[in-house]
C-alpha positions in Angstrom: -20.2 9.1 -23.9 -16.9 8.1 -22.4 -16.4 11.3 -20.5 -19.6 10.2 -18.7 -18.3 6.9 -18.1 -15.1 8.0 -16.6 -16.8 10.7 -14.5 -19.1 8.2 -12.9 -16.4 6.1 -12.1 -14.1 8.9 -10.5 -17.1 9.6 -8.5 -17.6 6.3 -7.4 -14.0 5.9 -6.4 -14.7 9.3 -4.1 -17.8 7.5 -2.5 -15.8 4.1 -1.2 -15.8 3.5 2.3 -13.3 5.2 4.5 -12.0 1.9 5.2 -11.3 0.8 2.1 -9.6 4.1 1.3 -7.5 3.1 4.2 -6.9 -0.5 3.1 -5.7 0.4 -0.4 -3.1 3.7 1.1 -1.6 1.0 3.8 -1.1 -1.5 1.0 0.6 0.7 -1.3 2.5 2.1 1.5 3.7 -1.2 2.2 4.5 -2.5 -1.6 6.4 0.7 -2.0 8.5 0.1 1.0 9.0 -3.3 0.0 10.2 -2.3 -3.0 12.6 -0.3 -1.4 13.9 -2.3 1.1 14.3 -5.2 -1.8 16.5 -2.4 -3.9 18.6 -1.4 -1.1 19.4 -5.1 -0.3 19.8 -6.0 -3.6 16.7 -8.3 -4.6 18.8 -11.1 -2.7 16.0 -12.2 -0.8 12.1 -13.1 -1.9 9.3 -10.6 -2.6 7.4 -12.3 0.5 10.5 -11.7 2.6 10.5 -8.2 1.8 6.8 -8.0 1.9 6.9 -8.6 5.3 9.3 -6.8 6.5 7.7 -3.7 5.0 4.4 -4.7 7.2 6.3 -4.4 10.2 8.2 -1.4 9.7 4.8 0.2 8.9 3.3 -1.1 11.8 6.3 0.1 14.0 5.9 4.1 12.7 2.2 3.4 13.1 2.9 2.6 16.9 0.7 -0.8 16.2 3.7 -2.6 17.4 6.7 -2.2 19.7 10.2 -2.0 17.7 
């Protein structure tokens, strides 16, 4: 019975909208370059800090904004 369970869910997750799919790659994207950009500065500043500065870069090598 759980098989069933988890196999409806998987392919429910396969049947969101495109845009949602999107949503949920560009945030991971951008917590894992926050993450990153927090390690390489040494957690000095705050997660928001980093946060944004991840959104930006993203949006630069997206070409949504000018560098």
């Amino acid at each position: 019975m759980p098989e069933r369970l988890i196999a409806s869910k998987r392919a429910a997750a396969r049947k969101k909208d495109p845009a949602t799919q999107d949503a949920e790659a560009r945030y991971r994207r951008i917590e894992s370059a926050a993450y990153f950009i927090a390690e390489n500065d040494g957690f000095r500043s705050s997660a928001t800090h980093y946060w944004i500065m991840a959104e930006q870069q993203l949006a630069a090598q997206l070409g949504e904004i000018g560098v």
